[in-house]
C-alpha positions as CSV (number, residue, x, y, z in Angstrom):
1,X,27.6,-4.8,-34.5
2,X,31.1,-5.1,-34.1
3,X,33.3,-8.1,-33.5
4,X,36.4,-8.0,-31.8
5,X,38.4,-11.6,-31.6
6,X,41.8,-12.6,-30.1
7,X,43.7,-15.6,-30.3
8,X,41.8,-18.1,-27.9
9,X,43.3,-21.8,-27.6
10,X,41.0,-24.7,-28.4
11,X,38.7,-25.3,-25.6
12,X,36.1,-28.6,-25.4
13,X,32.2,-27.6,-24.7
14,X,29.0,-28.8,-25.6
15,X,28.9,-27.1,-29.3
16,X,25.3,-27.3,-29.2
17,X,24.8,-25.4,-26.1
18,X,27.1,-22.8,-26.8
19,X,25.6,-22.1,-29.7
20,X,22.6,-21.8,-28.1
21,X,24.1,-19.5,-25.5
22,X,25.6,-16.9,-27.9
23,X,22.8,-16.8,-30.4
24,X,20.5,-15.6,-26.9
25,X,22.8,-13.6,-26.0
26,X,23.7,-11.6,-29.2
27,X,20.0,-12.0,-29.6
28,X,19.0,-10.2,-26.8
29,X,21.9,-7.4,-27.2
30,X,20.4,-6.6,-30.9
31,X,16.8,-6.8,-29.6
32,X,16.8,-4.4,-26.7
33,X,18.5,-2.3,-28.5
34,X,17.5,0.8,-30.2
35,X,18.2,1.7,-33.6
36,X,21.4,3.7,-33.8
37,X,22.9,2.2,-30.5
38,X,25.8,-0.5,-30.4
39,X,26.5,-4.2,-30.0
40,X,29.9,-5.4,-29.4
41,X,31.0,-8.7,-29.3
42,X,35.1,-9.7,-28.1
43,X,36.5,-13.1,-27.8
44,X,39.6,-13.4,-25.7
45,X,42.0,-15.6,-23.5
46,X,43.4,-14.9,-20.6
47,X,45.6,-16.5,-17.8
48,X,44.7,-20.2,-19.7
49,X,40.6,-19.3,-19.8
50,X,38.6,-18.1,-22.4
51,X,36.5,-14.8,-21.8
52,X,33.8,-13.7,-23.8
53,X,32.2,-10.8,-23.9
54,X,29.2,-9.0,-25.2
55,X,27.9,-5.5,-24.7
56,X,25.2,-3.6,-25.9
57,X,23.8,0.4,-25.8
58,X,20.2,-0.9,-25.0
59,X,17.5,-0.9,-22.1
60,X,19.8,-2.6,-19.7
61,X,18.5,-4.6,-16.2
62,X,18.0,-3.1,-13.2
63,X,20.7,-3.8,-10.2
64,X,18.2,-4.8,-8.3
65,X,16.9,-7.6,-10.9
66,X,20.2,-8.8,-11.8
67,X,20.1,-11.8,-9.6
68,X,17.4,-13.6,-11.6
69,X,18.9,-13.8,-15.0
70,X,19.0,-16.8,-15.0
71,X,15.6,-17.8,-13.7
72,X,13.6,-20.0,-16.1
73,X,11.3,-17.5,-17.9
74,X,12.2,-14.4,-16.0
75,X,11.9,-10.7,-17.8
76,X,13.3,-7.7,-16.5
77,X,11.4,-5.0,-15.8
78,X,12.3,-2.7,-18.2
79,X,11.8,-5.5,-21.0
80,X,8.1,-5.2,-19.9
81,X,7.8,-1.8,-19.8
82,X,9.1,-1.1,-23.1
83,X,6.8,-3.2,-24.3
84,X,8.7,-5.7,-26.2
85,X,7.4,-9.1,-27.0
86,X,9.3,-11.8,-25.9
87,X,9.3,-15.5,-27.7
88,X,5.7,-16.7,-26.1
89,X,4.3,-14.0,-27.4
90,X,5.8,-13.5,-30.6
């Protein structure tokens, strides 16, 4: 995993939250992906906003399936087909 971080001003945000955000997030990247491949994650600002970014070599989402992301529960197809447990059945 590599870690790429810019200067960012201080922002206010629900520390808890965000936590909770990145820790899926960088979860999910190192999860679904297979041995070998690569997780990068870059912190920047730009234009008075903070972006952040993370990207992975794994499984991906289909197109098509991108619109439920953020459906309580949902799991991509691909998640299923490769077989890989997810929290309820861990």
């Amino acid at each position: 995993m590599t870690l790429e971080a810019g200067l960012v001003a201080e922002r206010l945000g629900d520390r808890d939250r965000l936590t909770q955000l990145f820790d899926n997030l960088i979860s999910n990247a190192i999860k679904y992906t297979p041995d070998g491949g690569r997780v990068e994650a870059r912190l920047s600002g730009e234009n008075g906003q903070v972006l952040i970014e993370i990207e992975d070599s794994g499984i991906g989402i289909p197109e098509t399936e991108q619109e439920f992301l953020f459906d309580r529960f949902f799991r991509a197809s691909t998640a299923n087909a490769a077989a890989i447990p997810g929290l309820a059945s861990a």
